[in-house]
C-alpha positions in Angstrom: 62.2 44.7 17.6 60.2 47.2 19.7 57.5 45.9 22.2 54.6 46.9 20.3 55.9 45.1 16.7 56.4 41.9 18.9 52.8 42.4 20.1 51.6 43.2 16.3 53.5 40.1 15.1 51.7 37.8 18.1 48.4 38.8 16.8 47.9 41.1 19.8 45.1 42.9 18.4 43.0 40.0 18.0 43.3 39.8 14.0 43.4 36.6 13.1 45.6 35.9 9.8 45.1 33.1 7.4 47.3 33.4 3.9 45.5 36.6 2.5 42.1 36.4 4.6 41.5 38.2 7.1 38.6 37.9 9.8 39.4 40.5 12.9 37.4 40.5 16.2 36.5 44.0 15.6 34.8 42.9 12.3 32.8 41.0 15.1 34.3 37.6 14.3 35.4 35.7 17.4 38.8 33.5 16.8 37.3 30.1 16.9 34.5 31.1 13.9 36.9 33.4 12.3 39.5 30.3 11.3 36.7 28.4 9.6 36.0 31.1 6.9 39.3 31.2 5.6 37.6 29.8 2.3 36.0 33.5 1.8 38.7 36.3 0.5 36.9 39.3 2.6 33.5 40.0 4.6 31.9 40.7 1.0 32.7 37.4 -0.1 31.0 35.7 3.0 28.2 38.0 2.9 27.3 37.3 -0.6 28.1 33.3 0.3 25.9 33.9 3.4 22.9 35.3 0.5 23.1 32.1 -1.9 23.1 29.8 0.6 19.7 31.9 2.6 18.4 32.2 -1.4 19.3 28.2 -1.4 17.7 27.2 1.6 14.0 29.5 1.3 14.0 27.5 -2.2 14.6 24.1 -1.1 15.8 23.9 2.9 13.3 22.8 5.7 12.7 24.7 8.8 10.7 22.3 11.5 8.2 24.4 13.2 9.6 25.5 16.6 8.3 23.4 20.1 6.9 26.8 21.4 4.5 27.7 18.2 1.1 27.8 18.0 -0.9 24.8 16.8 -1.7 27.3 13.8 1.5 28.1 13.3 3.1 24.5 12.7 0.1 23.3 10.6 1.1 25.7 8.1 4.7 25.4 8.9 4.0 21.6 8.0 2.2 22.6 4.8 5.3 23.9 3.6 7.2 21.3 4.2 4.5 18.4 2.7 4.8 21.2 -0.3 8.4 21.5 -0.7 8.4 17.6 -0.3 6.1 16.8 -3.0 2.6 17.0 -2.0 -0.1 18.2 -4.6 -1.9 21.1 -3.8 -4.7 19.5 -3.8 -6.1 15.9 -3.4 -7.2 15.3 -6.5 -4.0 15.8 -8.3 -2.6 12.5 -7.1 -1.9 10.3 -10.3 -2.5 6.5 -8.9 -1.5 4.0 -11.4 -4.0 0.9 -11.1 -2.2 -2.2 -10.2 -2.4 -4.2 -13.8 -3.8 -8.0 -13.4 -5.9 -7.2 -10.0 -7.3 -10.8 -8.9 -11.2 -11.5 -8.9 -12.5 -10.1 -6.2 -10.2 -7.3 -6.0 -12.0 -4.9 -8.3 -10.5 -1.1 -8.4 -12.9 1.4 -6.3 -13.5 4.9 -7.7 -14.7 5.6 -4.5 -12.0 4.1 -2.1 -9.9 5.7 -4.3 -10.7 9.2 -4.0 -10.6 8.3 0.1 -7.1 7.3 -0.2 -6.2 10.7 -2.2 -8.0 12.8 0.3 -6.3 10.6 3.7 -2.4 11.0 1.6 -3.0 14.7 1.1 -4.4 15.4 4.9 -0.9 13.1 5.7 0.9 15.0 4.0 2.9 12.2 1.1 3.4 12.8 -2.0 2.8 11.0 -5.2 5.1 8.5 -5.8 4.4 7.5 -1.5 1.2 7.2 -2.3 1.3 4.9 -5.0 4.0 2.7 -2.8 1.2 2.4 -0.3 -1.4 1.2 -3.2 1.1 -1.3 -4.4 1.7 -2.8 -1.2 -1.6 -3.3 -0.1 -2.5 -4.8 -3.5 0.2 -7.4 -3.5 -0.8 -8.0 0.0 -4.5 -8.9 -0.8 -3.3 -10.5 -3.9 -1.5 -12.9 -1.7 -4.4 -13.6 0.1 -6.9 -14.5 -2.1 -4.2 -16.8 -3.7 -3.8 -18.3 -0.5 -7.7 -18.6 -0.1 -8.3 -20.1 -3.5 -5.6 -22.5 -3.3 -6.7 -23.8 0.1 -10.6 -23.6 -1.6 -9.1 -26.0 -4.9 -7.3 -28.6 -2.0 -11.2 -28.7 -0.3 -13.3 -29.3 -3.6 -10.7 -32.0 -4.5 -11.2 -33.7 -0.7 -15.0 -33.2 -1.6 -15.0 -34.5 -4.8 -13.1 -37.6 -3.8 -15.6 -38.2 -0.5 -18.8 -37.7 -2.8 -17.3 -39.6 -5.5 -16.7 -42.8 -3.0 -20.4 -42.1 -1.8 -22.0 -42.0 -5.0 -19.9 -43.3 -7.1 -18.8 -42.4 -10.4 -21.7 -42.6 -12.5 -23.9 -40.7 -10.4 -21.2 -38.2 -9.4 -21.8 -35.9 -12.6 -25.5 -36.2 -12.7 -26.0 -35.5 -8.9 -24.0 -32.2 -9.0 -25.5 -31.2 -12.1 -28.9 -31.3 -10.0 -27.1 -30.0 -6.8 -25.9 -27.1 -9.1 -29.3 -26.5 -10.7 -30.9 -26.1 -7.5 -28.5 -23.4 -6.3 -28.9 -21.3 -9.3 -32.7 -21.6 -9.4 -33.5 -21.3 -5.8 -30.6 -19.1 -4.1 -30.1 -15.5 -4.9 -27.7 -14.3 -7.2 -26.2 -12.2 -3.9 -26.2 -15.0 -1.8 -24.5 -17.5 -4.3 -21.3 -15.1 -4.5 -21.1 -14.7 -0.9 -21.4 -19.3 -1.0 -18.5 -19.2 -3.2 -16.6 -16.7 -0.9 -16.4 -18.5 2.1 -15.9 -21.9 0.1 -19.6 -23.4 1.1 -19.7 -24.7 -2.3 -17.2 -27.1 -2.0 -18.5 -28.4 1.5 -20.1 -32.1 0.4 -23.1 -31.7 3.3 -24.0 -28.2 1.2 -23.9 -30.0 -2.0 -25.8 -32.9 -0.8 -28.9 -30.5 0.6 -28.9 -28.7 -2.5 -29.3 -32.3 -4.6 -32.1 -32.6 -1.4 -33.9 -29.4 -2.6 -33.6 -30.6 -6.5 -35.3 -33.7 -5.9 -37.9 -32.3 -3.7 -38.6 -29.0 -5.3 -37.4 -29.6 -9.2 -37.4 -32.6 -10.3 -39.4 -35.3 -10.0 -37.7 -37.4 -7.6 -35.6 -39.4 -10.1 -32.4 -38.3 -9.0 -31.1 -41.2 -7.1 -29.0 -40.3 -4.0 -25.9 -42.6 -4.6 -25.4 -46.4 -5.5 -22.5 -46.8 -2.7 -19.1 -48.3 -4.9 -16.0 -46.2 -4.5 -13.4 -44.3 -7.2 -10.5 -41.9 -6.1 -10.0 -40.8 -9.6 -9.9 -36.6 -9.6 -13.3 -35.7 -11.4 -14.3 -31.8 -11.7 -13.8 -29.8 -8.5 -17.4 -29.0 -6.3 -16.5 -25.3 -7.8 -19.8 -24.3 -9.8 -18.2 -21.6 -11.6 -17.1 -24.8 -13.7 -20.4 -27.6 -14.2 -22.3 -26.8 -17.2 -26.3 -27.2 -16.1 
């Protein structure tokens, strides 16, 4: 065996020989990237590889913006992305599902929702992110008002049972039917809702003032205050929503 087949065997040119594939340094492939193509048969089999995958990629890849780039440049290199990611083109093509069985007091807002379309778009989320975010905040302020309500029912049965023991039972219906008479006739509508809000209604001094502006300013001071005598029986709750006048 001459010198030069030994060198040829050896790989002295700088081919580098895989079954039938063949990746040479003269082709421009340097040993270590060379034996990781072995999958392609020839340079036209990685070159038309090389095309699908770039095809691929400009269909569905993501390039972030580079560190260097102009402000201009990465907002609408950031476009793209939102785009290719799922954002509408434009704001008001969001499709927001309304939460079904929304609580009183958590009515749906045309308006706040056409805000939250606009701030997801400018954020860049698509769809079904959006409509993760209106979920959650529902439930959330679902939560709360159960919480309110149920600490609200737990302080007009403490109020009931304190009025009760002051005026005792017979008196008990008739007095908030005054008390509640009063409210509607001499409180605006406004002002009642925000009274029920924050629970006032069910505080016994609030109830007892408005039987104070009944008897003063209604009727014709027949309404007796109490006759003393106790009763922890649970009556109707200090909620008005629920005495008939």
């Amino acid at each position: 065996m001459s010198g030069s087949d030994a060198a040829g065997l050896l790989g002295g040119s700088g081919e580098v020989v895989v079954g039938d594939d063949h990746f040479t340094k003269q082709q421009g492939f340097p040993t270590d990237i060379a034996s990781k193509l072995t999958k392609f048969k020839d340079v036209a089999a990685l070159s038309t590889g090389y095309m699908d995958f770039q095809n691929d990629f400009d269909a569905r890849g993501i390039m972030l913006p580079k560190d260097d780039a102009s402000d201009e440049d990465k907002k609408a290199q950031l476009s793209k992305i939102h785009t290719k990611l799922g954002r509408p083109e434009k704001a008001e093509d969001y499709k927001i599902e309304q939460p079904a069985n929304l609580p009183e007091g958590l009515a749906w807002s045309p308006e706040v929702e056409t805000e939250a379309k606009a701030w997801a778009h400018g954020t860049g989320i698509n769809n079904a992110q959006l409509q993760s975010v209106v979920n959650l905040y529902t439930g959330i302020r679902t939560k709360e008002i159960a919480g309110i309500r149920a600490a609200q029912d737990i302080e007009a049965q403490e109020a009931t049972a304190a009025l009760k023991l002051e005026w005792g039972d017979s008196k008990f219906e008739v007095n908030l039917a005054a008390s509640e008479k009063a409210l509607q006739e001499k409180v605006p509508a406004p002002l009642i809702e925000k009274i029920k809000r924050v629970g006032l209604n069910n505080d016994p001094l609030f109830v007892k003032w408005m039987l104070d502006i009944y008897t003063e300013k209604i009727g014709e001071g027949t309404i007796v205050p109490g006759e003393g005598g106790g009763g922890t029986r649970t009556g109707k709750y200090l909620d008005y929503s629920r005495v008939d006048n």
